[in-house]
C-alpha positions in Angstrom: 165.0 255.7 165.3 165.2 251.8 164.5 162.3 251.8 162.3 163.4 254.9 160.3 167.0 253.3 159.9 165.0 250.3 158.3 162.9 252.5 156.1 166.2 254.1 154.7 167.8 251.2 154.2 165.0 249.1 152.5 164.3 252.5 150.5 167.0 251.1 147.5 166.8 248.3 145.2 168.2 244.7 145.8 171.1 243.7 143.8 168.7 241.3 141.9 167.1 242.3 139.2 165.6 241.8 135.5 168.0 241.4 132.7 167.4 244.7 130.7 167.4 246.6 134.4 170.6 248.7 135.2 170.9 250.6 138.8 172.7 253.5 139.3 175.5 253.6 142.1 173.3 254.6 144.8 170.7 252.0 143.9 167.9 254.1 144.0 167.3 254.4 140.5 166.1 251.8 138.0 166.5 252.2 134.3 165.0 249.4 131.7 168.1 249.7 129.0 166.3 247.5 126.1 162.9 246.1 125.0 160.0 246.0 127.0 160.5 243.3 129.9 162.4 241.7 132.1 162.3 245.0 134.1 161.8 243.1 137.5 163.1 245.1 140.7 163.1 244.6 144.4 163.0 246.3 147.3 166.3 245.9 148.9 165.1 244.5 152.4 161.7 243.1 153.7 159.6 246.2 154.1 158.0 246.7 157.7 153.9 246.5 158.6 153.4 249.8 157.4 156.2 250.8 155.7 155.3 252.2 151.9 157.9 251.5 149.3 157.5 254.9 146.9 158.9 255.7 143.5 158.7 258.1 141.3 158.3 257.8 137.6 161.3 259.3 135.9 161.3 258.4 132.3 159.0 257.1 129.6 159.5 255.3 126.4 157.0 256.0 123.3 155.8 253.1 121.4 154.8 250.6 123.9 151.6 249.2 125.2 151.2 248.7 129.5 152.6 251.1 132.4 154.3 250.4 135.5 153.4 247.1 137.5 154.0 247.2 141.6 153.3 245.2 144.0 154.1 242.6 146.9 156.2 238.9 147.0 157.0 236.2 150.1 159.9 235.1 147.8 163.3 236.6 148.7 165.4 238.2 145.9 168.5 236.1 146.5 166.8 232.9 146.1 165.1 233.2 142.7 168.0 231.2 140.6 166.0 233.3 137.7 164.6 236.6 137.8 161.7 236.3 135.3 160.5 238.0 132.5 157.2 239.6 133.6 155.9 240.1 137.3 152.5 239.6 135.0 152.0 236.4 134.9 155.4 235.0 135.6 156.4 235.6 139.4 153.2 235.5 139.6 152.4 232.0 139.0 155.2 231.3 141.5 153.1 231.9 144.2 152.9 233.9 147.3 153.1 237.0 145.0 150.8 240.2 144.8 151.1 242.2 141.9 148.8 245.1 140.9 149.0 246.9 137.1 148.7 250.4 137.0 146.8 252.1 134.3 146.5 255.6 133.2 142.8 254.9 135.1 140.7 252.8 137.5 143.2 251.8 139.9 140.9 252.1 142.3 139.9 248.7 144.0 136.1 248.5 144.4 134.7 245.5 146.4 131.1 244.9 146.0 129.5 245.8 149.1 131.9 247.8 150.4 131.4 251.5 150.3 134.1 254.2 148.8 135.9 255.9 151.4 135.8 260.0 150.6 139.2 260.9 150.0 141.0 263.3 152.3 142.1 266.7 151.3 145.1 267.4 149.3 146.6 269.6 152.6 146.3 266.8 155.3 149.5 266.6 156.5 148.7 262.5 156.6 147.4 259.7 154.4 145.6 257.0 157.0 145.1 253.9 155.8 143.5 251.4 158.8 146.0 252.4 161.0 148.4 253.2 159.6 149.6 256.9 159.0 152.0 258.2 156.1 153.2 261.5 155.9 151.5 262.8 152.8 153.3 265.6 151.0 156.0 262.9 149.9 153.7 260.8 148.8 152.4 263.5 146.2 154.1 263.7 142.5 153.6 267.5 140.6 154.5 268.7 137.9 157.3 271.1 137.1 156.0 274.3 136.5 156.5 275.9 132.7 155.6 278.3 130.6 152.0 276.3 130.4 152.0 274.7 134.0 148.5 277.2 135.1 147.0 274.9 132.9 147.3 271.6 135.5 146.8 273.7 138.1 143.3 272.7 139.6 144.6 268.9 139.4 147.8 270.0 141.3 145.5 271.0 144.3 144.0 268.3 144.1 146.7 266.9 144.7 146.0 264.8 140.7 149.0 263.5 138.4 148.0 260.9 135.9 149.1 257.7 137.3 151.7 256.9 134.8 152.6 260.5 133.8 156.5 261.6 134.7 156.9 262.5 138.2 153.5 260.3 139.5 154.9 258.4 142.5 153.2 255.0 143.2 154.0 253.2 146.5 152.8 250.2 148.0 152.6 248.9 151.7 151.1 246.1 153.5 148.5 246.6 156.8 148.1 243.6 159.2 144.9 242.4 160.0 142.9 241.5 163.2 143.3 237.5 161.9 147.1 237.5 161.2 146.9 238.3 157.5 147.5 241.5 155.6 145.9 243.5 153.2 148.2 245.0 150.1 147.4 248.6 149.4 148.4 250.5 146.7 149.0 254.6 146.6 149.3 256.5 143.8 150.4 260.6 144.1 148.7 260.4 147.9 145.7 258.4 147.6 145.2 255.5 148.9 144.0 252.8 146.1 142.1 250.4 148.7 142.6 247.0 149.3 144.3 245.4 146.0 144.5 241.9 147.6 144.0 240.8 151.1 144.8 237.5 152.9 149.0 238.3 152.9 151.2 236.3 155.3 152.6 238.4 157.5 155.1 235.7 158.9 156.9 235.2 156.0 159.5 239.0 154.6 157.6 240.6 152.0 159.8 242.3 149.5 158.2 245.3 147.0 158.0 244.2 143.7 158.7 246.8 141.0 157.9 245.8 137.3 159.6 248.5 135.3 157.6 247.6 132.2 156.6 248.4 129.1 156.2 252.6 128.4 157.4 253.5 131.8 161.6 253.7 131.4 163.0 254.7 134.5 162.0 254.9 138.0 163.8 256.4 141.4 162.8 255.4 145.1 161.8 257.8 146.7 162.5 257.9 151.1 159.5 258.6 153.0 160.3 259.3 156.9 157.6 258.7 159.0 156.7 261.6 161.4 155.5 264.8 162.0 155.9 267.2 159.0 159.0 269.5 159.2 158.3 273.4 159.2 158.9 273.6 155.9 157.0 270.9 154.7 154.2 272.9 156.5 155.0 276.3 155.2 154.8 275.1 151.9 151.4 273.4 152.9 150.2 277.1 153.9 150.9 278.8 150.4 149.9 276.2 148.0 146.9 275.9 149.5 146.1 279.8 149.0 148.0 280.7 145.4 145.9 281.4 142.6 149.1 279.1 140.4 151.9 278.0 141.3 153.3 280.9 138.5 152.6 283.4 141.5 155.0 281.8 143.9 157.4 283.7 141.8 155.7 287.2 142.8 156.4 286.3 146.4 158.5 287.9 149.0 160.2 284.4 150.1 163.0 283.0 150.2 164.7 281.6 146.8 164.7 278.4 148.5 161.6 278.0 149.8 160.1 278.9 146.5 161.9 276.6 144.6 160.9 273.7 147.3 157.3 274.8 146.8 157.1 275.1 142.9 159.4 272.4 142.5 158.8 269.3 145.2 
């Protein structure tokens, strides 16, 4: 109960922010009102071993060059007498800070020697990553269906947005280490990115950094409770993985609600 108290409470932005960043009144959303930069965002509190911090991409802005930037920082919102201009290099170069670049490709973190690990299948009720293990279906961003949705259908199995398409969701976490450190992972729409940078202290708070830059507008923080999945959550499991589209939840005989939760969520 205490550690899903904390996740809800460290699931909103901090009061400090970029310059061109305005929050909405539940500080959950972020929205970059001008230019390209100085779209810096924290998590509100320190996140736990474990915990993921997950948004969702909520608006995009033609005309500029770079995506979303996430990633991990030792130094505490309130003491930065300037928030500055780009996590890239600028917090950076600060020190202590983690910050990964998301593209529309090759997010994946390969280190040589190291082999791939297969990825699980889009209906696993939970992502593992060492040990530990996230609820999935939250983690996963889709598409609203439309009048052309059948068309993204085989990558909505898969569980497959573009990683800085609306409604992608990009989290990232931190997982101690046998020597006292911690890796930084990275998950984008349910998969787990690997290892983005390793040797993090884990006795010093570590804030989520959120770099609402460049094409990506808008974000929202999403809550992720950690648990079992709730009967819904698995009904809805159950039917997408056996529709043709998700056009032919329509033809159902279900509930309005639980239709809309599994065409829409």
């Amino acid at each position: 109960a205490a550690m899903a108290a904390r996740c809800r409470l460290a699931a909103r932005f901090h009061h400090i922010h970029g310059a061109n960043i305005r929050l909405d009144a539940s500080h959950t959303q972020a929205t970059r009102v001008e230019s390209f930069a100085n779209g810096l965002c924290f998590s509100q509190e320190p996140l736990a071993p474990g915990q993921i911090f997950l948004v969702e991409i909520e608006e995009k802005e033609l005309g500029w060059c770079g995506h979303l930037r996430v990633g991990l920082t030792a130094h505490d919102p309130q003491s930065l007498e300037v928030v500055p201009e780009y996590s890239l290099p600028d917090l950076v170069n600060m020190g202590d800070t983690w910050v990964f670049a998301i593209t529309r490709n090759h997010n994946r973190v390969v280190v040589e020697g190291e082999e791939v690990q297969a990825r699980g299948q889009p209906w696993e009720p939970f992502l593992l990553i060492e040990r530990v293990r996230i609820p999935r279906d939250t983690l996963v961003g889709r598409s609203r269906p439309g009048r052309y949705s059948h068309i993204l259908d085989d990558l909505y199995k898969m569980n497959v947005l573009p990683a800085t398409a609306r409604r992608s969701r990009i989290g990232v976490l931190y997982a101690p280490q046998p020597d006292g450190t911690a890796d930084m992972h990275i998950v984008i729409n349910g998969e787990d990115m690997g290892p983005s940078a390793r040797g993090l202290p884990t006795t010093r708070p570590l804030y989520a950094v959120i770099d609402v830059f460049a094409s990506t507008k808008s974000v929202r923080v999403i809550p992720v409770d950690y648990g079992f999945p709730s009967l819904q959550t698995l009904c809805r499991l159950v039917i997408q993985k056996h529709i043709v589209h998700r056009l032919a939840i329509d033809g159902l005989d279900l509930p309005p609600l639980l239709k809309s939760f599994c065409q829409h969520e």
